[in-house]
N, C-alpha and C positions, 0 to 999 in steps of 0.2 A: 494107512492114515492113523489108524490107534495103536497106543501101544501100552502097558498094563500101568498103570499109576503106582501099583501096587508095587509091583517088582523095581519100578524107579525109586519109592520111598525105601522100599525096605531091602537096601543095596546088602546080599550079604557081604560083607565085606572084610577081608581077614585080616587085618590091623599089626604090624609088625609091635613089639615089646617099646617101643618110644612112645609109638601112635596110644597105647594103652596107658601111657604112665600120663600121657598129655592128657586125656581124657580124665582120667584121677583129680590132673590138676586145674583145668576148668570147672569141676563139681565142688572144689574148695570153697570156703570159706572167704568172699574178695570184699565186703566192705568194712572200715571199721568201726569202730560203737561212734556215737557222737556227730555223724555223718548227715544228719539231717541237712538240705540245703544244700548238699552238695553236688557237682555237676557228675555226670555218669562215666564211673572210669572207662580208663582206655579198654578197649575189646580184650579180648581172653585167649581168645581164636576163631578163624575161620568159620564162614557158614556157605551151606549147598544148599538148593534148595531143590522142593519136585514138588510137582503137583499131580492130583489125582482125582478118582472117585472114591467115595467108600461109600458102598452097600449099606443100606440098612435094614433093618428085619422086613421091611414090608415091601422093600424091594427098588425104595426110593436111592438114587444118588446124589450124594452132597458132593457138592464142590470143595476140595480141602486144596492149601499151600500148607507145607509142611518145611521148617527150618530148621538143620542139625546142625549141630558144630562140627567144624572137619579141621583136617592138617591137609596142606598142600593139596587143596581140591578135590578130598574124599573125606567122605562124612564118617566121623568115628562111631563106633562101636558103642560106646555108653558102659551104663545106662545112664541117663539124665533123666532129672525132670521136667516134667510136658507144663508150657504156659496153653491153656487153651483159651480160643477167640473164638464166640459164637457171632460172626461180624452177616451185615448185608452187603458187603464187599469185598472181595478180598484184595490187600494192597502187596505191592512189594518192598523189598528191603532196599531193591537200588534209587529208593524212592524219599527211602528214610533218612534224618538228621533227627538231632537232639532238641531242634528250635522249635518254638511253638510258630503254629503256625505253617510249618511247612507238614503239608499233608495231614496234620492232627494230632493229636497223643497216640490214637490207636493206631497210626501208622509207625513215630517213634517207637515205641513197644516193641515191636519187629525184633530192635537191637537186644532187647535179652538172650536172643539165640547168639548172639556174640560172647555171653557169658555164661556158658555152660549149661543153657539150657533147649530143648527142643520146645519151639515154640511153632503150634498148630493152630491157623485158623479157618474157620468153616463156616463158608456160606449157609445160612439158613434155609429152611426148607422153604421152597418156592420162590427165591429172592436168588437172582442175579444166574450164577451158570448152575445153579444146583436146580434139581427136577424138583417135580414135585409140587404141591396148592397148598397157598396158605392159608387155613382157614380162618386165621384171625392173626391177633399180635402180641405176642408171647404169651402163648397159650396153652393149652394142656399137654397137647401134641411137641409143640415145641421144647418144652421143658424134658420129656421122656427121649425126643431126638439128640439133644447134651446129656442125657444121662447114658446113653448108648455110648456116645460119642467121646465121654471120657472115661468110660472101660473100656473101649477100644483102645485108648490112646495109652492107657497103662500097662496092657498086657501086652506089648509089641517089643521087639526084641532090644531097641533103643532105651526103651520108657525102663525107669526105676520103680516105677510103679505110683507114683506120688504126683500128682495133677493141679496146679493152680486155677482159679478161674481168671480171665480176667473182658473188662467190658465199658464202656462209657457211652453216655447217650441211649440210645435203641438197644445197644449192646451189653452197656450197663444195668439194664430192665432184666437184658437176658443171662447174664452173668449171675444178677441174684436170685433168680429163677433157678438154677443150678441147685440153691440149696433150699428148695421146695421139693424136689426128687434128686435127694444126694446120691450119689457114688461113695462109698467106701475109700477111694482112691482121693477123691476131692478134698484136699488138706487144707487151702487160703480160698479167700478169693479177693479182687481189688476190684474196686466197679464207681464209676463215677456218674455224677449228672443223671440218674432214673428218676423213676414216681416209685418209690413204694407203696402209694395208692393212687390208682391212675385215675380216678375221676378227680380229684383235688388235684392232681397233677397236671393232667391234658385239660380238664375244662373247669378250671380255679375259678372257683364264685359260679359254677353251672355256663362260663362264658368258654368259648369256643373264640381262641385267641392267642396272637406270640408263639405258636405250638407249629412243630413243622409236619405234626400226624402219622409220620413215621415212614419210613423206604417203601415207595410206591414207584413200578418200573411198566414203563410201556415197553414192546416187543424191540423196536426200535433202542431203546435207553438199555434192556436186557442185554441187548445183539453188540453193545459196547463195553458188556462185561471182560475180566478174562477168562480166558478157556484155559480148560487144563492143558497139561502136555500132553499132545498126541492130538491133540482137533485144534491144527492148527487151520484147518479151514472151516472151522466153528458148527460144523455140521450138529454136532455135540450140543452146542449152545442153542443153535437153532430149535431142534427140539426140548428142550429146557423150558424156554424161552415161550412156547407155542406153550405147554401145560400151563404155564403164569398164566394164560387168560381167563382160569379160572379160579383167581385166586379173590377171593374176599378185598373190594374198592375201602380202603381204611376212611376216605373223606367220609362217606356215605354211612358206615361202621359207626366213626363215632357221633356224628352230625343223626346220626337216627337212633340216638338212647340218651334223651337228654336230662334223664334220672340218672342215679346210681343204680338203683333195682330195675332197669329197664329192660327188658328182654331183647335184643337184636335180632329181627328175623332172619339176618344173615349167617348167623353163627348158632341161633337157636338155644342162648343162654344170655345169661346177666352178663355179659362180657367184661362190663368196667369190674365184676366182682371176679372173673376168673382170669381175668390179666393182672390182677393185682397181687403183688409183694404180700401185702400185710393181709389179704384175705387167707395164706397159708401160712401165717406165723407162727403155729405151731410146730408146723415140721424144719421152719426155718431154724427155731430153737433149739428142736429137739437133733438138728445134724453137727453142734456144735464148731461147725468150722467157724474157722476166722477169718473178720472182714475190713477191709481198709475201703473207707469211702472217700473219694473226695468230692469235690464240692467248688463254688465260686459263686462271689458277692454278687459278678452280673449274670445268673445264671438263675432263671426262673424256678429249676426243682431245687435250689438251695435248702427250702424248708425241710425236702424229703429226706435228704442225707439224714438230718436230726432226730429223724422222728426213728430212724434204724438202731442211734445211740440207745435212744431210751425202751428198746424192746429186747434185744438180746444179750442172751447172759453171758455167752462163747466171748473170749477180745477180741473187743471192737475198738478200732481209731477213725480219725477222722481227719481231714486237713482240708481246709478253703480258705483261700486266697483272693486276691483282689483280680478275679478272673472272669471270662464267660464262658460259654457252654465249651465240656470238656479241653480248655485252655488252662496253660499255669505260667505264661507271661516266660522270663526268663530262668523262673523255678525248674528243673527237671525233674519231673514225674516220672519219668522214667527208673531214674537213677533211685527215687524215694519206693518205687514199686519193686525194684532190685533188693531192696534192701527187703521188706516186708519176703518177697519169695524166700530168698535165701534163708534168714529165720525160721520161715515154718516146711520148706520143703528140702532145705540141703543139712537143716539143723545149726545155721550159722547165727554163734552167740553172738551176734553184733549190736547188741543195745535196743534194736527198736521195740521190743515190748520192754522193757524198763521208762523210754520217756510217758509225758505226758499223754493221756489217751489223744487229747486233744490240738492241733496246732492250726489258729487260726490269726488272721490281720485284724487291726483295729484302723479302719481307713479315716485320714484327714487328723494326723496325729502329728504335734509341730516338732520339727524335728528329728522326724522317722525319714526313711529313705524313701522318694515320692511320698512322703505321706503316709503309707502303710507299714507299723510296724507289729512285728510276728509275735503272739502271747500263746501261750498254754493254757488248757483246765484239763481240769479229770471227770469234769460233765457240763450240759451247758442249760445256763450262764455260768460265767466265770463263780459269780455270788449274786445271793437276792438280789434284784433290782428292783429301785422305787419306782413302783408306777402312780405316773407322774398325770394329772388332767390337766389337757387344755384345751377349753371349753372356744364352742364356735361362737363368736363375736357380734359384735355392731361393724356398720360399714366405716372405713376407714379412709386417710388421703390416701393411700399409699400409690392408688389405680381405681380406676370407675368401679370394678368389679372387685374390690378387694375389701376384705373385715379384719377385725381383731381376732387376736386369735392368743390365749393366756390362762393364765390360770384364776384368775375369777370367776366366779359363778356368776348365772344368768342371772337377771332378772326376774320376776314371776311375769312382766309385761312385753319382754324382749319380744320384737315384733319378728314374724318369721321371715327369710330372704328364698325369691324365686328364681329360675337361671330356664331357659329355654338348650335343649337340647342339641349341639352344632355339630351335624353330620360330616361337613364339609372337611377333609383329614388336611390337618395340619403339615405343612413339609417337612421333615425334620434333617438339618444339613449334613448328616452322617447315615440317611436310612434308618429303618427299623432294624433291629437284627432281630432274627428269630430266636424264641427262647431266651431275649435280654429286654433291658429296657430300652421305654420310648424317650423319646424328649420334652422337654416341659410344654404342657397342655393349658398353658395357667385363662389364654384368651379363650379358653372355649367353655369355660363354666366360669365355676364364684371360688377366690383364694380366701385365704386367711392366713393372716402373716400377724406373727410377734411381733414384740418389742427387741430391741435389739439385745442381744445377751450378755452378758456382764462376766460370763466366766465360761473358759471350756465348756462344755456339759457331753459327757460318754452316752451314747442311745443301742445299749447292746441285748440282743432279744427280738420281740414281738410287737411292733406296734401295733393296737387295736382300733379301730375306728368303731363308732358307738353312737351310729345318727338315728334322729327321729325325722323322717321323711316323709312326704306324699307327692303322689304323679296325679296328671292329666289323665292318663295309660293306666292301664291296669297291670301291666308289670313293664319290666325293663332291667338292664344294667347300670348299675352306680359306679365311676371309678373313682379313685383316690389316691390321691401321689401326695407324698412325702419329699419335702426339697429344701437343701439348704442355699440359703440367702447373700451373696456376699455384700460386702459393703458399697463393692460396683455396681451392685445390680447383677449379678453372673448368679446363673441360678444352677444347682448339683442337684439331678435326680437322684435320692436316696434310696427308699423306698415307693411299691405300691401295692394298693389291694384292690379287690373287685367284688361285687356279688349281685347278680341276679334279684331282684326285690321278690320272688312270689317261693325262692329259695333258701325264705329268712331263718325257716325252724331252725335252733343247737339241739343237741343231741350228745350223747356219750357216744365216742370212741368205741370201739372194741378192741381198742389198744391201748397203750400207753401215748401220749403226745406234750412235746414238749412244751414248758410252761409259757402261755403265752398262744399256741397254736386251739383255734376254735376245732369245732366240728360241728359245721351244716349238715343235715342228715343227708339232704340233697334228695329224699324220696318221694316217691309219685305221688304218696296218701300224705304228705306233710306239705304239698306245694300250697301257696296260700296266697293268689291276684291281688292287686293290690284293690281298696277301692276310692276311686277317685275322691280326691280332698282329704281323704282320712290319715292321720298319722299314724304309722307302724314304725316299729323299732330295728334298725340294722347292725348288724353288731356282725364285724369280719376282721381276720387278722391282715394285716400287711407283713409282705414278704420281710423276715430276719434281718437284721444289719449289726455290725458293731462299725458306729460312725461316730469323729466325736463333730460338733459343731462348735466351732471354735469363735472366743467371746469377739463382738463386733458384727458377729453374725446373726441370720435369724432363721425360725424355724417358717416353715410354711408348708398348709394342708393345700389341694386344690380338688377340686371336686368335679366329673364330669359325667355326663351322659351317653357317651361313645369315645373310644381306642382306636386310633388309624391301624392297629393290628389285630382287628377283630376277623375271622372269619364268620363269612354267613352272615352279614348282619341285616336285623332288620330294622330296616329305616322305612319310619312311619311319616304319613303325610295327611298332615301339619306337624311337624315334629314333638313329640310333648314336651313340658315342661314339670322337670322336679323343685319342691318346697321343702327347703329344710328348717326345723325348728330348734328353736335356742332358749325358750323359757325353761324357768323354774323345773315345773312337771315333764317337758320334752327338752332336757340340756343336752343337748347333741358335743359331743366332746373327741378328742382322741387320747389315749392313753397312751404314752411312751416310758420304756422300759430306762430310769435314767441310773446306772449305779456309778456314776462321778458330775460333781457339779450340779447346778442349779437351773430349773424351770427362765 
């Protein structure tokens, strides 16, 4: 029934003087400078693949697929360098195409072992055919499991010794985890779509919402993993499968630490502080390796990519796109992560650290292709942006529920507007997508709509929203969507932001963050109820954009009391009602980042 994984991976295999020179010349040197945007060359050579276990010091086995390059159905000799995937899946290659969409970026990935390199990915501990409990989600444990995991992969008779990281999503989190407990061997890494701080990340504004919580398998969902070779009647997996039922519920994990400093009984620490990226930025710093992030405009951790710009000192690039979660539309990512390896792992002079640190779209640009055309920086913003007030308004024709919404100041008498909170989830004709956005919510709270605009105007940055509010409730969530207007009536979700009202404290960072991006302490001794009638102050970023609003068009805020994509929510009965104000002393406004054109 079994048979060694080991011995299938590590074929000795005695390679004739062709087989050797082929090998040479897959490790070459294959793209060239200027290449950015380009689709993924043709294959190199052959790939074989095996799968296995590998032992780990405490005696646990991961589920590894392992992809070498071969000649004619035997996998060469080497050495190459190892792409490694810390995945809760593992996929295969006859599965892969270059398309988005077809099975993922992380399954595309695959095809780097078509160009001369061994690409290894490995089930996480306690997740899918690998053994073993997970006690949390990329956590202490796990990070020391990939540190193992690529000095194994270096010192094998294949490996060159020289290791990539790479990851997106859940994977992505675990990739830059990598460089919390580096390896010596660990030279890049490419990682997409993570939190570099996971309570901003997973529960943005203290809301528990859009977030898919992360790779959660019943015994059943397990028992549909793949099994390695050799349990092909999953005997293997069964037992696997059976240890998961002790693995830390993630629903329950993060739904029960609704602070940042909250202790999780389940884990027996600050979890949101010991899953997070930027709680170990020191050692991130101090491993020097280089990181490629990407990123996408419909992609809720978009903020996080930025906030990775602005903290290390190692080369950092960045690229996001007019994408969602770990997608790049017809862009190949594959082919732009081909290019970043080779660079730092086969030493190929091909241009990509000479361009711009930065490549990102400017969406709704007239005469761009769709709309999105591609710009460069070397930090971001491109350059200072005016930030711009547009102060919340009087009631207007525009809709029963709709105000002004412009750059004049209040009133000292502007009387305040109230809106009853509408539990009742809106449909939205395309679904919610996880991890993206909703659809315009405008009937369920109060809008505020522009005049119409008179000239392009570029919104690239942070929008800040900056209301004085009060509830019925002593606390709750406020949400706020960003949209632009067209002359038909067609409304573009641009932006949105969120926050918790008793989660109102700012605070400094313990980081660097980028301009524009707040920080809520989010802590247990700063939480602050609201009290009925009284105004407090709210002040939250909305998610990044570079959009321009194009003249004829108009800007519009909306404002509401519940997200058909909220988890856990609680819906109170009689629903309450929030009051926002607009005088003089409580000018409730939103600041937009505007560096072209005019308010």
């Amino acid at each position: 029934m079994r048979r060694s994984g080991l011995a299938v991976v590590l074929l000795a295999v005695m390679c004739a003087a062709g087989t050797a020179s082929l090998a040479a010349a897959v490790s070459a040197p294959p793209t060239p400078s200027g290449a950015f945007g380009k689709p993924l060359p043709a294959a190199q050579n052959e790939v074989v693949m095996s799968s296995m276990y590998i032992p780990m010091p405490d005696g646990t086995r991961m589920a590894a697929d392992i992809y070498r390059p071969a000649k004619d159905g035997v996998a060469l000799p080497g050495p190459f360098p190892v792409i490694y995937h810390a995945t809760a899946a593992r996929q295969r290659m006859k599965d892969a195409d270059d398309r988005s969409g077809a099975g993922g970026f992380s399954l595309q990935m695959i095809q780097l072992a078509n160009h001369g390199y061994v690409y290894m990915q490995v089930e996480r501990r306690g997740i899918a055919a690998s053994f073993g409990v997970r006690r949390g989600y990329h956590d202490r444990k796990e990070a020391a499991d990939s540190q193992y995991l690529i000095n194994w992969a270096a010192t094998q008779p294949w490996s060159n010794g020289k290791v990539g990281g790479f990851g997106c999503s859940n994977t992505g989190d675990a990739a830059m985890h990598f460089l919390t407990m580096p390896s010596p061997a660990l030279k890049a890494v490419f990682a997409g779509c993570f939190n570099w701080d996971k309570y901003s990340g997973g529960l943005r504004g203290g809301i528990l919402a859009n977030w898919g919580t992360g790779p959660q398998g019943s015994f059943e969902q397990d028992m549909r993993s793949t099994p390695v070779d050799g349990d092909g009647d999953k005997v293997l997996l069964a037992q696997a499968a059976r240890e998961h039922a002790a693995n830390t519920d993630l629903l329950d994990l993060w739904s029960g630490m609704p602070f940042r400093d909250s202790v999780s009984p389940l884990t027996g620490s600050r979890f949101w502080e010991e899953g997070s990226i930027g709680t170990h930025v020191d050692q991130v710093r101090a491993s020097r390796v280089p990181v490629y992030v990407q990123g996408g405009w419909n992609d809720d951790f978009r903020g996080q990519g930025l906030i990775v710009l602005e903290n290390l000192p190692q080369p950092t690039k960045l690229i996001i796109g007019p994408w969602g979660h770990c997608e790049s539309g017809d862009f190949s990512m594959t082919a732009e992560a081909l290019r970043f390896f080779d660079y730092w792992l086969k030493d190929a002079r091909n241009g990509i650290m000479d361009e711009p640190r930065i490549h990102y779209t400017t969406a709704n640009v007239r005469g761009a292709p769709d709309g999105h055309e591609w710009r460069t920086a070397e930090k971001w913003p491109l350059r200072p942006a005016r930030k711009t007030r547009l102060y919340l308004g009087a009631p207007s024709r525009l809709a029963p529920n709709d105000h002004a919404f412009g750059a004049r100041a209040p009133g000292a008498t502007a009387a305040p507007i109230t809106f009853k909170v509408d539990y009742e989830p809106l449909p939205c004709p395309h679904g919610n997508r996880v991890l993206g956005p909703t659809c315009p919510q405008d009937s369920k709270g109060l809008t505020f709509t522009s005049p119409v605009l008179e000239a392009d105007t570029e919104v690239t940055g942070f929008p800040v929203a900056d209301l004085w509010v009060s509830a019925t409730a002593t606390d709750g969530p406020l949400f706020a969507y960003l949209e632009d207007v067209a002359p038909d009536g067609g409304i573009t979700m641009v932006s949105e932001g969120r926050l918790k009202a008793s989660l109102r404290k700012l605070g400094k960072a313990p980081y660097r963050l980028p301009d524009g991006m707040l920080w809520p302490t989010y802590l247990e001794a700063d939480a602050r109820p609201l009290v009925p009638g009284r105004p407090v102050r709210l002040q939250f970023d909305l998610m990044p954009v570079s959009y321009v609003f194009q003249a004829g068009h108009r800007y519009r805020l909306t404002l509401t009391g519940a997200d058909p994509r909220e988890k856990l929510r609680a819906v109170r009965d009689p629903a309450p009602s929030w009051t926002i104000y607009r005088d003089t002393v409580h000018a409730s406004h939103l600041v937009l980042p505007i560096v072209k054109g005019k308010p």
